[in-house]
VEXVEX-250924 format. One record per residue: residue in three letters; x, y, z of N, C-alpha, C, O in turn. Coordinates in steps of 0.05 Angstrom, whole numbers, plus 5000, padded with zeros to 4 digits. Layout:
ALAXYZXYZXYZXYZ
...
END
This chain:
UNK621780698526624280648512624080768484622680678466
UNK626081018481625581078449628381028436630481138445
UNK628180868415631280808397631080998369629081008355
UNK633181108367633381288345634881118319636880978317
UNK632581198303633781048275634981278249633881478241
UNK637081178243638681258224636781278190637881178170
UNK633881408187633681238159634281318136632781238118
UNK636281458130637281598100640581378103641981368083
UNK641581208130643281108122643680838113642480648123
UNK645780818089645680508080643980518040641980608031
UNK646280378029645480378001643480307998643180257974
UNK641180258014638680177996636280238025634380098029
UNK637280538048635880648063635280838029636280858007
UNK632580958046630980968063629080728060627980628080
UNK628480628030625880328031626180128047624380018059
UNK629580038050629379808070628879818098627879658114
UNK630180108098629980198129627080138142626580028163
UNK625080268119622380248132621779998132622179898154
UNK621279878121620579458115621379428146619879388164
UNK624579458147625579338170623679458196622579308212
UNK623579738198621879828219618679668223617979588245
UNK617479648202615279508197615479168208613779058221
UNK617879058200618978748209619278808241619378618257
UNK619378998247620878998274617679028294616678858308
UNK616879278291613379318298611979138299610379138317
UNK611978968283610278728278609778548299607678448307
UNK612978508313612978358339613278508363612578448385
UNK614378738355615478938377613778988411611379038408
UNK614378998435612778988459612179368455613479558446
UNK609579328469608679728461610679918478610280158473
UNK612679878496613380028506616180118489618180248494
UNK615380018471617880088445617880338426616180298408
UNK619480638422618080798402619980898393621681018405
UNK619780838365622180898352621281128339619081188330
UNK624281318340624781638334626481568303628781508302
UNK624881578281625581498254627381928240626282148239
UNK629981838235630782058223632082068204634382008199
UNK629182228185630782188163628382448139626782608149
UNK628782428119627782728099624082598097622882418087
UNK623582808111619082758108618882658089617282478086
UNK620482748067618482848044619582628026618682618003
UNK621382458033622482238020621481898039621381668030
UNK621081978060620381788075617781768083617281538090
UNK614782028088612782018076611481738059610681538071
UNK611481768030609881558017610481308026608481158025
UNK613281168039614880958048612980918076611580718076
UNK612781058097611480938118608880948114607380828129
UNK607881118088603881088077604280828073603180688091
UNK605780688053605380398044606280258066605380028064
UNK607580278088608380038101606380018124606279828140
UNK604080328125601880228142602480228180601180118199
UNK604880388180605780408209604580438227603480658223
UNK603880368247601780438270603880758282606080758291
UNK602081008276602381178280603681268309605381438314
UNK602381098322602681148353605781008359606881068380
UNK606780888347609380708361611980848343614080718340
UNK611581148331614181158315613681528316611381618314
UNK615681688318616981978305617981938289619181728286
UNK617682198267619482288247621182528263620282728272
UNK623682448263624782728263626382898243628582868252
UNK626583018226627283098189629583208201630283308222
UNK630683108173633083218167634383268139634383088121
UNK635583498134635283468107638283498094639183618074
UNK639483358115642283288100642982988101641982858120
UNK644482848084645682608084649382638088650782818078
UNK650382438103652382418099653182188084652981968096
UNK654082188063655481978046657681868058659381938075
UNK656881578037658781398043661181398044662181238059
UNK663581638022665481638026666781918030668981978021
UNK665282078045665682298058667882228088668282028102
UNK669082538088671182608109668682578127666582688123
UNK669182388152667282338181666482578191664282678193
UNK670182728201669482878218669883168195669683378208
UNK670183208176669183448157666683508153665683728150
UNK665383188152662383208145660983218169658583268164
UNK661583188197659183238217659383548226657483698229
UNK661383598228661383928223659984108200658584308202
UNK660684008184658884178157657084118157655684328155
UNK655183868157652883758164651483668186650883438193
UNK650983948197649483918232646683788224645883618239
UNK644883858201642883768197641983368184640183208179
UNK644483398185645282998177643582858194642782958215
UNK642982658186640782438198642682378213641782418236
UNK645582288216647282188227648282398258648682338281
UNK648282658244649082888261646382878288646482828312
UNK643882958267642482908288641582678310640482728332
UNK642382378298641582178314643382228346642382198368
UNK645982288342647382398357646382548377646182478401
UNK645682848364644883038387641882918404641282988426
UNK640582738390638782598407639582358422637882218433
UNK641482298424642282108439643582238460642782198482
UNK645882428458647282528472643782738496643082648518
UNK642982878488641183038494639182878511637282978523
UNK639682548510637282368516634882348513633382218527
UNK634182508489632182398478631182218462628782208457
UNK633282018452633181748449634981628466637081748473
UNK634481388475636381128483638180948469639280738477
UNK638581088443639880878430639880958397637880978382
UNK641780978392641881138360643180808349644480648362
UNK642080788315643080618308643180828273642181048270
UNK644580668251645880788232646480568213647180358225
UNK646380558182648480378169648680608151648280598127
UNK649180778162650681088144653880968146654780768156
UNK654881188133658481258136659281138167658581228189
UNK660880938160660980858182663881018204664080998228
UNK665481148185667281388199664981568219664481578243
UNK664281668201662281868215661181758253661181868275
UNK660381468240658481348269660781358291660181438314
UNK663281298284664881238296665781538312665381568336
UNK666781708300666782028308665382018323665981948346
UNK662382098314660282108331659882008363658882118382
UNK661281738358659981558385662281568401662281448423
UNK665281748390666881778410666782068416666482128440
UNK666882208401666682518407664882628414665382858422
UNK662082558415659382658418657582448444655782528459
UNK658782168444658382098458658682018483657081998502
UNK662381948480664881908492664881588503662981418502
UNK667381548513667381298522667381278557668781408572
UNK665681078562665580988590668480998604670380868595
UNK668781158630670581318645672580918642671180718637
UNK675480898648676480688654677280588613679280478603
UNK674880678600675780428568677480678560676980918562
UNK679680548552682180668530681080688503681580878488
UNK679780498496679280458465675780398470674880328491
UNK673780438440671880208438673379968422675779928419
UNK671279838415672179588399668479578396666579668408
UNK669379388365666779348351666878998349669278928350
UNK665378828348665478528340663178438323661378568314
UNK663778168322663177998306660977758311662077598325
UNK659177708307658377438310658777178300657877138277
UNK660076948315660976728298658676568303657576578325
UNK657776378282656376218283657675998285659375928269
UNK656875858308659575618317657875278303655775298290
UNK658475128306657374848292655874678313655174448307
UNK655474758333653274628351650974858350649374828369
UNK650475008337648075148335648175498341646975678330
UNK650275488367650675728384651675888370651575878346
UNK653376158391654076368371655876398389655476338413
UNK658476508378661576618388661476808391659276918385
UNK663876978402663877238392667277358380669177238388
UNK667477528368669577518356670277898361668678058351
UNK672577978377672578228378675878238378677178038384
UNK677378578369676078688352676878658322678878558313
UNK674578768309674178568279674478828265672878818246
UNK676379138266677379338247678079568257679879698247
UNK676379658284677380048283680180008297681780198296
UNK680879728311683479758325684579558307683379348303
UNK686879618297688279538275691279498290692279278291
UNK692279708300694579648324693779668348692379848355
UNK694679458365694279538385696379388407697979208405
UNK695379598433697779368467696879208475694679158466
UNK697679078492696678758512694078898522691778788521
UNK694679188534691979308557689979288535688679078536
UNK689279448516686879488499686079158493683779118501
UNK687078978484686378688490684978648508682678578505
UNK686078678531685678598551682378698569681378618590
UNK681578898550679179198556677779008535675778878539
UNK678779008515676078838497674978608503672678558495
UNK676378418518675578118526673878198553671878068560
UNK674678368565672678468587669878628573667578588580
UNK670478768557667678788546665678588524663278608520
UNK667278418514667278218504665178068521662678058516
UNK666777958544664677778555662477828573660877678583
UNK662778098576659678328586657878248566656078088573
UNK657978348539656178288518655677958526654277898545
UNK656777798513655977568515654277498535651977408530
UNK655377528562653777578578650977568579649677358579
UNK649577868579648178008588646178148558644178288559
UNK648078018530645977988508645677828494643677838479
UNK647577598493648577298481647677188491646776998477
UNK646777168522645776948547647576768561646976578575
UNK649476828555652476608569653076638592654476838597
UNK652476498609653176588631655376588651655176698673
UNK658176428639660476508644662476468622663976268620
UNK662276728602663576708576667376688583668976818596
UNK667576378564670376308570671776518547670376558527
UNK673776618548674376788530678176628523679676508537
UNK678276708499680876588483681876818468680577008459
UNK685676748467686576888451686376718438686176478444
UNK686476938401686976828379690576818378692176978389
UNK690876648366693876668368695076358348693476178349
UNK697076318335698976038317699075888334700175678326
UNK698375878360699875558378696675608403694975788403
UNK697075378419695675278433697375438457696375638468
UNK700075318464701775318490702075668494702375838476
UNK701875698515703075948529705876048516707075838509
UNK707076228510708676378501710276338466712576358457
UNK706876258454706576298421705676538413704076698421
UNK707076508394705776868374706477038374708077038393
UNK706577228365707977548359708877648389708677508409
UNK709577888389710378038416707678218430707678388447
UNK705878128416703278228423702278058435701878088459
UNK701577818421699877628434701277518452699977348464
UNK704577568463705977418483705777568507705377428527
UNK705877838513705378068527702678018538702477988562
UNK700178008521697277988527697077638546695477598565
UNK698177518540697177218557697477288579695377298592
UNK700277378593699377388623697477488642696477388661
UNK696877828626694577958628692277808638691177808659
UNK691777678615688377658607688477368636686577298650
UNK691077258636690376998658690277088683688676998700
UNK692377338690691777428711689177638725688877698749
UNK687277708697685477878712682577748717681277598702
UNK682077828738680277688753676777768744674877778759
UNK676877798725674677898716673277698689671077648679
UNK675377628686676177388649675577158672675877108696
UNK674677028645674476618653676576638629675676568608
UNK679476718629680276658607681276318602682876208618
UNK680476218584681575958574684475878566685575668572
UNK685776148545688376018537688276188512686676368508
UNK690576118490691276108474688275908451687975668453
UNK686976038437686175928411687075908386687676128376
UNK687375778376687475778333685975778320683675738329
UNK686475808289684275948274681875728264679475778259
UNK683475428264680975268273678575218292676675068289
UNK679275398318677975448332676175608330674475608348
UNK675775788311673976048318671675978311669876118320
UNK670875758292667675708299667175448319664875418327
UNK668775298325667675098346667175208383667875428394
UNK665975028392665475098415667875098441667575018465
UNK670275198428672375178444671775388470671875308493
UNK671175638462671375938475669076148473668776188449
UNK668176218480665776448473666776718466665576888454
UNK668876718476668977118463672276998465673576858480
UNK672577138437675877018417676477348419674477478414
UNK679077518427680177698429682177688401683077468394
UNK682877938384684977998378685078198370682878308374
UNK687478418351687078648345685778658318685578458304
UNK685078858312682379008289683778828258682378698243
UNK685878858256687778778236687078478224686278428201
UNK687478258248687177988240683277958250682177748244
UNK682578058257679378058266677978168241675778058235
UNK678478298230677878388204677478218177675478208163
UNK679678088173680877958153678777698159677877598139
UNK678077598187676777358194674177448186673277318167
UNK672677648195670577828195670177688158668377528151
UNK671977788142671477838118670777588097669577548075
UNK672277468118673177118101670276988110669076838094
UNK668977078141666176888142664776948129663376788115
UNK664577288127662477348102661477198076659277118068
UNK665677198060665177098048663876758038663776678015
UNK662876608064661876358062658876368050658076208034
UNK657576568058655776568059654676638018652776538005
UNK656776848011656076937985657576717975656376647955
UNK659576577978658476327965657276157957656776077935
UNK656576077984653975887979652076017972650075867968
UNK651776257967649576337944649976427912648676467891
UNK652176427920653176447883652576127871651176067851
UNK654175947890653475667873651175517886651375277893
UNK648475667889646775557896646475297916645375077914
UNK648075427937648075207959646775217981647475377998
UNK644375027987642475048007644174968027645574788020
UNK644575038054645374988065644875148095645575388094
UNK643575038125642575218136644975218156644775368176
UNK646875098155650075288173650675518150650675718163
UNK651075568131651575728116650475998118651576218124
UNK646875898111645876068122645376308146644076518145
UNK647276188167647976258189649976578184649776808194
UNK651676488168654076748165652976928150654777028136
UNK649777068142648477208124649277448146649277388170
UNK649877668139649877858152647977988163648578118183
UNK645077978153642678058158641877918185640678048203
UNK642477678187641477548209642577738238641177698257
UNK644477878241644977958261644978308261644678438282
UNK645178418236644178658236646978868236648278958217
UNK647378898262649879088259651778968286651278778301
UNK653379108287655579168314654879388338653779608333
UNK655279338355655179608380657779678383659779538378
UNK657779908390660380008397661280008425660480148444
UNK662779838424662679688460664779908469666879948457
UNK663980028490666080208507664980528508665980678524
UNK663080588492661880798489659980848504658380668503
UNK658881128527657981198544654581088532653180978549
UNK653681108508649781008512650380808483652280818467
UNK647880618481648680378458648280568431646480718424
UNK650980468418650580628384652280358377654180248386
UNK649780288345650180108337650680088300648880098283
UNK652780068298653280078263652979808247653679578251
UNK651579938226650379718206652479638182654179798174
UNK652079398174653279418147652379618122649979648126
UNK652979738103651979938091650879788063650179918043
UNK650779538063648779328048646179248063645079048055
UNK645379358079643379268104640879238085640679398066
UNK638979048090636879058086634479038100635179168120
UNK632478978103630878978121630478888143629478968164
UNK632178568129632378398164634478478191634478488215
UNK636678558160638578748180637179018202637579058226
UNK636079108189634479408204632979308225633879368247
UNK631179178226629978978256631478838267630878818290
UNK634178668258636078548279637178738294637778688317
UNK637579018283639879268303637779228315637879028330
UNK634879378315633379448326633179318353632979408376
UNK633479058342631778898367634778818381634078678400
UNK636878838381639478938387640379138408642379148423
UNK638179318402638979598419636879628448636879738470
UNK634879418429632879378451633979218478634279298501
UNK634478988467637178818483638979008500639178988524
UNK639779118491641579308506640679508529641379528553
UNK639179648514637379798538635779598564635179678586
UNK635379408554632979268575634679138591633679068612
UNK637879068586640478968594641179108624641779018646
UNK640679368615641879488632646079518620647979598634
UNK646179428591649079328592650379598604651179578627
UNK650779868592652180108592653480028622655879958626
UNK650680058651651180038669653379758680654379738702
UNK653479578660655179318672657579398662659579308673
UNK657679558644659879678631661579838653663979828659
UNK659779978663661080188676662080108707664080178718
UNK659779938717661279758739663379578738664579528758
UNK664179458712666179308716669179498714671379438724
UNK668579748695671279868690672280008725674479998735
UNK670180088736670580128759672379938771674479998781
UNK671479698771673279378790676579478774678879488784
UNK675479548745678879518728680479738738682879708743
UNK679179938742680180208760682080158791684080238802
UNK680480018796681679878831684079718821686279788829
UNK683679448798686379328798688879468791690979348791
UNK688679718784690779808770690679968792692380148795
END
């Protein structure tokens, strides 16, 4: 299994990147070898001090960066030699299993549709969220930004990939899935979320539950909460913010603790032909071993392939 690491991306790659690689090795099973890409000659003294067991990691150089607020697709064209560009052509080329990144996150996105493409049947990807719910467990929350508008169908594709993940990397083993939506009862909410209910009850692939509210999204009502990128975002933004609170006003607190972003690392891009997984571009170390061990999950899942069998079933209903 080789996972390709992004390490020039993210405001404080390449040092954290390595820590995290180092956090991740530490426990890591040997059949694990990570393809590290990023400039020798800057990442050199970084893996001397972190003491890497030689045998469990590649460098592959590169000696372009794509910045953070660079044109995506201006910059993967002009910059074939990008850590980002190249994680790509090794993924696509299969010589890694799994590209991960907390570079420009336009870029990842380009990348993991145009270079990678999406699984034959998905209209859209979708990216999500992890909720930390109040009995201990974890939610899931999709999509939380690249779909901002969207139809009942693309809903309807995310709650099905939705509860694949959950599934098959969450451990749930029959993820009840909820719309987000102002009311409880069947035919509440915009002309979006009224359109999407019948859908999601009629397809046979969903344990769908119903209609949820926004008090619902951390309790143990639902396991995978559907809506478009727009209001998933804004939620995305607001849990964050719990967490930098309670550390601004010095609040110990281990539910709090829970909504740290590091604890979960990054997002996958659910719908995309091999796992590519984007980081927050504040990532730090623990973040860099949560993707890691993320992608590992994924590959050992088998998910791509559950991916691709279920769109098949979605192919037949239609």
């Amino acid at each position: 299994m080789r996972i390709g690491l992004d390490m020039m991306g993210g405001d404080y790659a390449p040092a954290e990147a390595v820590k995290g690689v180092r956090l991740f090795l530490d426990n890591a099973a040997p059949e694990v070898h990570l393809v590290l890409i990023g400039d020798e000659q800057a990442l050199a003294p970084l893996i001397s001090d972190a003491r890497l067991d030689q045998s469990r990691y590649t460098v592959v150089h590169s000696s372009q960066v794509i910045g953070m607020n660079e044109h995506p697709t201006k910059a993967l064209k002009e910059k074939p030699q990008s850590s980002i560009s190249i994680g790509f052509h090794l993924l696509q080329s299969k010589k890694v299993d799994a590209f991960i990144s907390a570079g420009n996150t336009g870029a990842m996105m380009v990348g993991a549709i145009y270079s990678i493409k999406l699984i034959p049947g998905v209209q859209r990807p979708t990216i999500s969220t992890i909720l930390p719910r109040e009995d201990g467990s974890n939610g899931l929350l999709l999509d939380v930004g690249i779909n901002a508008d969207c139809k009942p169908e693309n809903l309807v594709q995310f709650a099905i990939l939705g509860s694949l993940y959950s599934q098959y990397i969450m451990g749930t083993a029959t993820p009840r899935v909820g719309l987000l939506n102002i009311g409880e009862e069947e035919g509440k909410g915009n002309l979006l979320a009224q359109a999407t209910y019948p859908l999601l009850k009629e397809n046979t692939l969903l344990n769908f539950i119903g209609n949820v509210e926004g008090r619902d999204i951390f309790k143990e009502t639902v396991d995978v909460i559907v809506c478009e990128g727009f209001t998933g975002n804004v939620v995305l933004k607001m849990a964050e913010s719990f967490h930098d609170v309670a550390v601004r006003r010095n609040i110990k607190d281990e539910y709090m603790d829970r909504f740290d972003h590091e604890q979960y690392g990054g997002t996958p891009v659910l719908g995309v032909a091999e796992p590519v997984i984007i980081g927050h571009g504040i990532a730090r170390s623990e973040a860099f071993k949560n993707m890691i061990k993320t992608a590992q999950q994924m590959i050992e899942s088998k998910l791509m392939d559950k991916i691709r069998e279920s769109f098949v079933e979605v192919a037949k209903e239609n």
